[in-house]
C-alpha positions as CSV (number, residue, x, y, z in Angstrom):
1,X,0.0,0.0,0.0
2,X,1.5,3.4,-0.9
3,X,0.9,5.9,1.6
4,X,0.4,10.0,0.2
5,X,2.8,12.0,2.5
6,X,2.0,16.0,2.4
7,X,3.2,18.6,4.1
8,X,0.5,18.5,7.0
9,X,1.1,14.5,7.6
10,X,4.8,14.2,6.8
11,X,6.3,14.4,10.2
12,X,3.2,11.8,11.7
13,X,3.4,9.0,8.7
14,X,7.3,9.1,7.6
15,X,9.6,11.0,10.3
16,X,7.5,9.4,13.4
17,X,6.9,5.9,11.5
18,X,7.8,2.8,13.6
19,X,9.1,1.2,10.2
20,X,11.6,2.5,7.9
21,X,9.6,4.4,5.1
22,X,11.1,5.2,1.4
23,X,9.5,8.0,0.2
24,X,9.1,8.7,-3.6
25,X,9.3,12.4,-4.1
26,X,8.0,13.0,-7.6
27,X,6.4,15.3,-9.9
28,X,3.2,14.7,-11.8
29,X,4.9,16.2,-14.7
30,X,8.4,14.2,-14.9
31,X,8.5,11.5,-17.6
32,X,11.3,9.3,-15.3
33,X,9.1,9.6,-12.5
34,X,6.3,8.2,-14.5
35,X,8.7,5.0,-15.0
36,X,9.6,4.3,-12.1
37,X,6.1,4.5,-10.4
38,X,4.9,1.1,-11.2
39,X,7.9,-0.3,-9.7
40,X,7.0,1.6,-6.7
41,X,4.1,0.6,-6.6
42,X,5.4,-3.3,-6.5
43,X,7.8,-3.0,-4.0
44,X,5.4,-1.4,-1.6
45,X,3.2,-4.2,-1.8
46,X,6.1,-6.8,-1.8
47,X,7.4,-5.4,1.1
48,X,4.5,-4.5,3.3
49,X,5.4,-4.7,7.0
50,X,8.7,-4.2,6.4
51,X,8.8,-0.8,5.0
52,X,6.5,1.7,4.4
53,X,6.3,3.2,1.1
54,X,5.0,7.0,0.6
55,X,5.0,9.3,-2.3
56,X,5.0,12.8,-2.2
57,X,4.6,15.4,-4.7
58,X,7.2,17.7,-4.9
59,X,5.2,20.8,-6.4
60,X,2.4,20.3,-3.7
61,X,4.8,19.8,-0.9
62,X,8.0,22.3,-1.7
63,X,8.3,23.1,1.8
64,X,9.3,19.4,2.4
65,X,11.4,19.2,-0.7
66,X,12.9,22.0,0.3
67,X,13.7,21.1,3.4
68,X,15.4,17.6,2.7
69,X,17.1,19.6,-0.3
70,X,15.4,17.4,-3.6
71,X,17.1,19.1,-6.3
72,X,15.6,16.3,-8.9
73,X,12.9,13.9,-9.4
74,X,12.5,11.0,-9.2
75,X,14.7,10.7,-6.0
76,X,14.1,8.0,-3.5
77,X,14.5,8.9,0.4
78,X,14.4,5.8,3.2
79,X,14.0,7.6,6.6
80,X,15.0,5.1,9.5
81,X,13.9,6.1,12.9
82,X,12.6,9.6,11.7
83,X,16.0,10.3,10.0
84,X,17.0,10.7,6.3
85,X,19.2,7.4,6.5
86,X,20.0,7.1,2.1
87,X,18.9,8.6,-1.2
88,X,18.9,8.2,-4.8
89,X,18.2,9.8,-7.4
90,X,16.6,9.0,-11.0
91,X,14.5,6.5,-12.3
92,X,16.1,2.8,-11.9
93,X,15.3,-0.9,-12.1
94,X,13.9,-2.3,-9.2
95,X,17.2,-4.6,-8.5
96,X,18.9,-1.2,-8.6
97,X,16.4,-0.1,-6.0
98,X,16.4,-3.0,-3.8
99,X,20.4,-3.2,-3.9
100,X,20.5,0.2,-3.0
101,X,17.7,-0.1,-0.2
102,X,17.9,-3.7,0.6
103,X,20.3,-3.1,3.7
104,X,17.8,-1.0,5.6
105,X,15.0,-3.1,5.7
């Protein structure tokens, strides 16, 4: 299940989350983020209760993007025990994602 992260529930379903959550910071508008969403999608049913998976658009939630400074999109956050814990960015295969992410959950 993919969980829709905003600026008003941010802190309560990814920084305070007792599982590790990678958040998908996108933008309706990027073609590579379009790619990679399916795979998302997957892995966040593949690996429910172990990680959380969230999206969060970038151009309704700049304060956030901001904040965590998301310079492009796609870029994939996992935040372990309410801190930013890896990153990468671009679209990727989702062996790239799970070699990249595998460790933390």
């Amino acid at each position: 299940m993919i969980t829709k992260v905003n600026s008003q529930n941010f802190e309560s379903e990814v920084l305070n989350s007792e599982l590790p959550v990678l958040v998908d910071f996108f933008a309706v508008w990027c073609g590579p983020c379009k790619m990679v969403s399916p795979v998302i999608d997957n892995l966040a049913s593949e690996l429910e209760g172990k990680v959380k998976v969230a999206k969060l658009d970038i151009d309704q939630s700049m304060d956030i993007a901001m904040k965590y400074r998301v310079m492009s999109v796609p870029t994939l956050m996992l935040f372990k025990d309410g801190m930013e814990a890896h990153r990468v960015s671009g679209a990727m295969p989702r062996e790239m994602i799970l070699n990249e992410f595998g460790d933390f959950f």
